[in-house]
C-alpha positions in Angstrom: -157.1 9.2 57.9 -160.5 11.2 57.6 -158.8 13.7 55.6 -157.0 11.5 53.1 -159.9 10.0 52.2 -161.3 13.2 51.3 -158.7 13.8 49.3 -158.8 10.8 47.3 -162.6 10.9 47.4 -161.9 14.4 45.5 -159.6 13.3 42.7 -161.6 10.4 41.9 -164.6 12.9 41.2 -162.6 15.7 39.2 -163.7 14.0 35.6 -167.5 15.2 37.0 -165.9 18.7 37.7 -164.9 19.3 33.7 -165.1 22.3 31.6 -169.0 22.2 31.8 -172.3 22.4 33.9 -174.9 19.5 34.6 -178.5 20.8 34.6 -179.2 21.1 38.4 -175.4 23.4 37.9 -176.9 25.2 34.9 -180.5 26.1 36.8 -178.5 27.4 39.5 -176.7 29.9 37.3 -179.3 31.1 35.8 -180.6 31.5 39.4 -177.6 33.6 40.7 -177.9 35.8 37.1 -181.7 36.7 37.7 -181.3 37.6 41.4 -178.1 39.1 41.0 -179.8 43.0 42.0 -181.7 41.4 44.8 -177.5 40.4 46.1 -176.3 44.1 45.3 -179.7 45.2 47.3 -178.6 42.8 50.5 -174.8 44.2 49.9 -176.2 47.9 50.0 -178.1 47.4 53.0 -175.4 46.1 55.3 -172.7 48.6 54.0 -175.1 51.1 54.9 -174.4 50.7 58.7 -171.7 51.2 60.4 -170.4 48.3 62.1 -166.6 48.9 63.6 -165.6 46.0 65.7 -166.0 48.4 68.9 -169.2 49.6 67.5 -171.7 47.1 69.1 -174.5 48.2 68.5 -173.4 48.7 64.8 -172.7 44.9 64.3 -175.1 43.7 66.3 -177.4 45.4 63.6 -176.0 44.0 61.0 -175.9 40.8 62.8 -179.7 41.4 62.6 -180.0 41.8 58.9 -178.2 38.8 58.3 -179.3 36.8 60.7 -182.8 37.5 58.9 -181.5 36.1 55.7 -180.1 32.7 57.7 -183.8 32.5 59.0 -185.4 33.0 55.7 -183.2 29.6 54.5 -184.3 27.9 57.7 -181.1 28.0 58.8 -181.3 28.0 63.2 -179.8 31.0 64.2 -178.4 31.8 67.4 -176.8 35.3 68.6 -173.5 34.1 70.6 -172.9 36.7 73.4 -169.3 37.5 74.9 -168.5 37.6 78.6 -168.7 41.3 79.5 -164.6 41.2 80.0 -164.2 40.4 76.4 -166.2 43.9 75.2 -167.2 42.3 71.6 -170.6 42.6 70.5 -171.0 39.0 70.1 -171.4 36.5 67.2 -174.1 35.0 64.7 -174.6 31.5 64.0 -177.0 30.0 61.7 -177.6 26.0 61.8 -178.7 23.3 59.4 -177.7 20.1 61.0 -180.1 17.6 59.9 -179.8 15.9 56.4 -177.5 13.3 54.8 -174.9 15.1 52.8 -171.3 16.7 53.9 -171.0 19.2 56.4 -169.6 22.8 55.5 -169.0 25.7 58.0 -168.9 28.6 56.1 -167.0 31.8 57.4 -167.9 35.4 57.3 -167.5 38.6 59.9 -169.7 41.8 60.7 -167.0 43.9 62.0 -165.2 46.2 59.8 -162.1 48.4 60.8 -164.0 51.5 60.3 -165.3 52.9 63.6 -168.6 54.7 64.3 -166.4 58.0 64.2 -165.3 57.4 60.8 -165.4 60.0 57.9 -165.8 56.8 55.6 -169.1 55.8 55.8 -172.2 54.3 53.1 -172.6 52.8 49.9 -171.5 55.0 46.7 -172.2 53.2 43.5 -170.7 55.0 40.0 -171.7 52.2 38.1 -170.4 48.5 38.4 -168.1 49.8 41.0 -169.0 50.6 44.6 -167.2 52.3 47.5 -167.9 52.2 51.0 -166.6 50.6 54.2 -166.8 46.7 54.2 -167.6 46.5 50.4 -164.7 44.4 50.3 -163.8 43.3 53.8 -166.5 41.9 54.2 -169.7 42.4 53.7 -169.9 41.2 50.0 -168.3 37.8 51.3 -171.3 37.4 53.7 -174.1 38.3 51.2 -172.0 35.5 48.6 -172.5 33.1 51.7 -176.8 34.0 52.2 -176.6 33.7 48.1 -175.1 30.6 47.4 -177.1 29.2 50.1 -180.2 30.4 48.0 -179.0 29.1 45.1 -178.4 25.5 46.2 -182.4 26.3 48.0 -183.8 27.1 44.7 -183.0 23.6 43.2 -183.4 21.6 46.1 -179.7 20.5 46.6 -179.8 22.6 50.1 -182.0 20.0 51.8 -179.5 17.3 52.6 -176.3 19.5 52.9 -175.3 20.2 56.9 -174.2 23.7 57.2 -172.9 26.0 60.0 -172.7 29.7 59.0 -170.3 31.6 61.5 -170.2 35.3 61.2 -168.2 36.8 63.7 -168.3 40.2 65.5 -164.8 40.7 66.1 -162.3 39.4 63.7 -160.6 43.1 62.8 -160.0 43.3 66.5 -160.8 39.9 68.2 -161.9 39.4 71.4 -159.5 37.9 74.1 -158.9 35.0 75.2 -159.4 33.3 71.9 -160.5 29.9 73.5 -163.9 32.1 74.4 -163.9 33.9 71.5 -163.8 31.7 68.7 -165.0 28.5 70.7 -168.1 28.2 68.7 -166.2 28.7 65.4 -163.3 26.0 66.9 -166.1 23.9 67.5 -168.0 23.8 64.1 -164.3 23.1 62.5 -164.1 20.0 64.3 -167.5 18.9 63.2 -167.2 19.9 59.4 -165.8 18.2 56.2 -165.2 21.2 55.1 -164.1 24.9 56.0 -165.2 27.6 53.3 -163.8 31.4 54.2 -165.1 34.1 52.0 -162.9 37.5 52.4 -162.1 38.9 48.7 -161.0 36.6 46.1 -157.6 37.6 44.3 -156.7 38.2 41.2 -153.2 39.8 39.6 -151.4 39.3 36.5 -154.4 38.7 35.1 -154.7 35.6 37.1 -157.8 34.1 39.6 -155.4 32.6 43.0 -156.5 30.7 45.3 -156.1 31.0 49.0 -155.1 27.4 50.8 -152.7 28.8 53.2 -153.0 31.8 55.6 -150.1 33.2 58.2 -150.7 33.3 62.0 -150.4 37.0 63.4 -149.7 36.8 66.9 -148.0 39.9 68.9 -144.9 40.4 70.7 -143.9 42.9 73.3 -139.9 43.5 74.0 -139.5 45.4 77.7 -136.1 46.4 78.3 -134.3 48.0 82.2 -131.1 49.8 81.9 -129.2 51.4 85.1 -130.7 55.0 84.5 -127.3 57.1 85.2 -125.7 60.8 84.1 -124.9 60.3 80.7 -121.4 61.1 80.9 -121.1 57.7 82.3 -122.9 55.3 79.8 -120.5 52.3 78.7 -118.6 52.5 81.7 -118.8 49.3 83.8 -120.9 51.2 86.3 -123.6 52.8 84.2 -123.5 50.1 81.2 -125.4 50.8 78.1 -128.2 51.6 79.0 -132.1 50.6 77.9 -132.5 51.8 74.7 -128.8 50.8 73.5 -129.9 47.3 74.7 -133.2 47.4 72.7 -131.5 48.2 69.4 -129.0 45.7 69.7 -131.8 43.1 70.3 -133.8 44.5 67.4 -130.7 44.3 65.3 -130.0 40.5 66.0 -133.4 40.0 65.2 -133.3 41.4 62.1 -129.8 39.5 61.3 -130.2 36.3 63.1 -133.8 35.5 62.6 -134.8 37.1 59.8 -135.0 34.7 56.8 -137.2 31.7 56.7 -139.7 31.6 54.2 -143.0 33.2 54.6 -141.7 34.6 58.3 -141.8 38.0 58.8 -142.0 40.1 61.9 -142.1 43.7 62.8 -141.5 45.9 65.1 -144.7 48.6 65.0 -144.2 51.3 67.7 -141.2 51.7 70.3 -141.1 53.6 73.2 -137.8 54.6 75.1 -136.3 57.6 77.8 -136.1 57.9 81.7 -140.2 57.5 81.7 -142.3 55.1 79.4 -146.2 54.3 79.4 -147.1 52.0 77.1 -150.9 50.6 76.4 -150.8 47.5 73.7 -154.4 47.7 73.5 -155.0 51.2 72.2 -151.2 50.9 70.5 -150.7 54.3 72.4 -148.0 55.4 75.0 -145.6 58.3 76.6 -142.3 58.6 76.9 -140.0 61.1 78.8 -136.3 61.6 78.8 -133.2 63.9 78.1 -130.1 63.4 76.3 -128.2 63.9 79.5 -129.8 61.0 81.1 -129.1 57.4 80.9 -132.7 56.0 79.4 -134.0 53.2 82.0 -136.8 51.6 80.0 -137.7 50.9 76.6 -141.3 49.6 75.2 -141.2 47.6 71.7 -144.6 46.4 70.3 -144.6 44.2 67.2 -146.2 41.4 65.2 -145.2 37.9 63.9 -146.6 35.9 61.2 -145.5 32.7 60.3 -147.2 29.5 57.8 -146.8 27.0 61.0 -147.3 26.3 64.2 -143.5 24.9 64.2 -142.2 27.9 62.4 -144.0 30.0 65.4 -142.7 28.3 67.9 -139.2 27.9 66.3 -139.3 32.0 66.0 -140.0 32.7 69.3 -137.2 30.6 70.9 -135.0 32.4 68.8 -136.0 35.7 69.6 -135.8 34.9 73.3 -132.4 33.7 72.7 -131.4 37.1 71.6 -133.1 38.8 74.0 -131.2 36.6 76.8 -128.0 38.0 76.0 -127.8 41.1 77.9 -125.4 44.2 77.6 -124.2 45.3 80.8 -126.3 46.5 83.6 -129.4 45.8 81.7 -132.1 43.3 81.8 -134.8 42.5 78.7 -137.9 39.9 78.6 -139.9 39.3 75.7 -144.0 38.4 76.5 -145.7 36.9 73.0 -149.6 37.3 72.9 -151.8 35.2 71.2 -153.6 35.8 67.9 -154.5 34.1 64.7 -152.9 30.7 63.9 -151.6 29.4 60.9 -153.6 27.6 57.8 -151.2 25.1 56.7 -150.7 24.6 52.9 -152.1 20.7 53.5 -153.0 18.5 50.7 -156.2 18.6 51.4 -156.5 22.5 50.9 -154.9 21.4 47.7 -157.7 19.4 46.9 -160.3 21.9 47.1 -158.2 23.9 45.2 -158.4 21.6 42.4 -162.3 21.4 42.2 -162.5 25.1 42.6 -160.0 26.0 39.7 -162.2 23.6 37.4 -165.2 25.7 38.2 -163.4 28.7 37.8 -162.5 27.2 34.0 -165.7 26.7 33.4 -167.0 29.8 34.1 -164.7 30.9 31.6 -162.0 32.6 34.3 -159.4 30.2 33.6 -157.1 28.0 36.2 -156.7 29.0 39.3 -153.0 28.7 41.0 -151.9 28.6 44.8 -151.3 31.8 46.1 -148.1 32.8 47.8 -149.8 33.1 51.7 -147.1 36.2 52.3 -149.3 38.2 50.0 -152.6 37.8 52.6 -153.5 38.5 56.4 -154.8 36.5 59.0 -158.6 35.7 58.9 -161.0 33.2 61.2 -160.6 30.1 58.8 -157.6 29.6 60.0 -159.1 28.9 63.5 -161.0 25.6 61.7 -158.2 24.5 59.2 -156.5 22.5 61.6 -159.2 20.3 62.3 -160.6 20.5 58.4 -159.7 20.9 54.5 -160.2 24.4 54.1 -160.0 27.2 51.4 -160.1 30.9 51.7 -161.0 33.4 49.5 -164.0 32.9 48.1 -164.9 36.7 48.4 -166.1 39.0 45.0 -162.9 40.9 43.6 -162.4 44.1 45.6 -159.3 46.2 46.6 -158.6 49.1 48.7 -159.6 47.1 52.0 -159.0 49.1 55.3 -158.8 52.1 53.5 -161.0 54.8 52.9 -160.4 53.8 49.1 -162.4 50.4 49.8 -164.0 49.7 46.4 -166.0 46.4 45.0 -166.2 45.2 41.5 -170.1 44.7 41.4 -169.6 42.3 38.1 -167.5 39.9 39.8 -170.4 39.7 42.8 -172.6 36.7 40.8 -169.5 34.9 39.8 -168.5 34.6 43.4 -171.8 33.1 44.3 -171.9 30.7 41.3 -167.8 29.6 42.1 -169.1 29.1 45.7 -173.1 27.5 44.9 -171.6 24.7 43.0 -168.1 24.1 44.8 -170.4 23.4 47.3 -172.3 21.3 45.0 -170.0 19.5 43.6 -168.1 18.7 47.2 -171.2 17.4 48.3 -171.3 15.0 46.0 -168.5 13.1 47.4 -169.7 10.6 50.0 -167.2 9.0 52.7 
């Protein structure tokens, strides 16, 4: 019910969210324009250090950085330690609670998937484009996040919204089990109206999308015993077919029976198979002996699943386990599936946002903004508050390149994130329950 008043609440203020600007909108564009260098400065800083998820001390210092931005807005800010088991540096979040308007958890992460070993490292600026590692992914996003904040600050609209900034430590290699992990972030979703995620905003066939709906990627590992044997014996009703036989027919049916459904995919990212297999799913790194005379015994299959629902999910995965039930002879498989990232379901309420957004986006002379197909995007932390909130993703500067050591930003498109974001925030604030 909460949420379908929002919507409604929405649509009844879209004629306010036309083609043009009020004053209080119009002051804070100028704002963003004038302090647009003072953004690139923040952006330069942070890319400057190296923060891999598994550097600590990396994103703890960035943590720092930001976390002195979220002070300077008056923001309470709090430096969320993990349990030592986890091994994640930790998290930042900064607090507004007090005031009488909507309340908005806004999204960012530290973390960037380039270690402190990396050859990829600082910011490189050849005019209004920039390389460096977390340009796009996402260290632009969280200056947008500090900016918009400043923006709203500067005319005195920040004083009665309720904000929660989460930037996370871990979220190119999170932290396990997720209930620790992202309990603070869980939390925040289930106290928000709304759920703002900032990673880079697309745009393709000359065409601003917006993100309402994200996959889950969870993991799956396949282990499969066969009678190890001579091989001049394999599909005899002694010696059966042994492991990795067994393995390819499961991965076959898989690809034939359960392959299909619309925005599943799954994949199958490293395999390991002979007499001797030693497989580690955290460092994606194993052994494997065998000979061609011998029977294999064991075989090792990593791989991922993403789906747009938590029914889809759990649909999949009965499936696959169906498959993996029926056994060739003399061997035996089990399938274990890990947790991840869920789903951010394509709700009506996304769609909402979606519609206040694409009117800001027309009138900052962009155009309309459509749904984007979620097959085309990963899994990011919003999707950890979009079940208990309307949510949209994306609301990032325009990079490409991510996780790459081509990771470039378009510097230009920097301000017009931070005015798309400083008034959708305005203008959703402006609704009152």
């Amino acid at each position: 019910m909460k949420r379908l008043i929002r919507i409604v609440l929405l649509l009844v203020a879209l004629p306010a969210c036309a083609s043009t600007f009020n004053q209080e909108e119009q002051r804070m564009l100028e704002w963003i324009d004038a302090h647009a260098d003072d953004a690139i400065a923040l952006l330069e800083e942070t890319v400057n250090i190296s923060s891999g998820t598994m550097n600590h001390e990396g994103v703890r210092e960035v943590g720092a950085v930001m976390r002195r931005e979220l002070d300077a807005l008056g923001l309470l800010t709090e430096w969320v330690e993990q349990p030592a088991e986890i091994n994640r540096a930790g998290h930042l979040f900064g607090r507004k609670l007090e005031g009488s308007g909507r309340k908005f958890v806004l999204i960012g992460h530290l973390d960037t998937v380039f270690e402190a070993d990396d050859a990829f490292e600082g910011f490189v600026r050849d005019g209004p484009v920039v390389r460096g590692p977390g340009v796009d992914d996402m260290k632009s996003g969280n200056v947008i996040i500090v900016y918009a904040l400043k923006a709203l600050q500067a005319i005195g609209a920040l004083d009665e919204i309720r904000v929660v900034v989460s930037y996370t430590g871990d979220e190119e290699k999170t932290g396990k089990p997720l209930a620790i992990s992202r309990k603070e972030l869980i939390e925040a979703g289930k106290w928000a109206d709304f759920g703002l995620g900032f990673e880079s905003a697309v745009t393709y066939n000359d065409v601003d999308w917006a993100t309402i709906a994200r996959r889950s990627s969870t993991g799956w590992i396949l282990t499969v015993e066969g009678r190890q044997a001579h091989s001049s014996g394999i599909f005899s009703e002694e010696d059966g077919a042994g492991a990795i036989f067994e393995a390819a027919r499961i991965l076959d049916a898989f690809y034939d029976e359960v392959r299909g459904e619309e925005h599943l995919t799954f994949n199958a990212g490293t395999i390991q198979g002979g007499t001797d297999v030693a497989y580690d799913p955290q460092q994606n790194r194993g052994t494997t002996f065998g000979k061609t005379n011998v029977i294999p015994r064991r075989v090792v299959v990593h791989g991922g699943l993403r789906t747009i629902s938590q029914d889809q999910l759990d649909r999949t995965r009965a499936a696959m386990r169906a498959v993996v039930a029926r056994s060739l002879p003399h061997t035996a498989a089990s399938i274990e599936f890990t947790e991840g990232y869920p789903p951010m379901f394509p709700t009506e309420g996304n769609r909402s946002l979606k519609v206040v957004l694409s009117a800001i986006n027309e009138a900052l002379g962009r155009g309309p903004m459509d749904e984007l197909d979620p097959s085309r995007r990963g899994a990011a932390d919003v999707s950890f508050v979009a079940p208990y909130t309307d949510a949209i993703a994306g609301l990032g500067a325009l990079g490409k390149g991510g996780h790459t050591p081509n990771e470039s930003l378009d510097l230009t498109s920097l301000p017009l994130a931070i005015k798309r974001a400083a008034i959708l925030i305005y203008r959703l604030n402006s609704t009152e329950e």
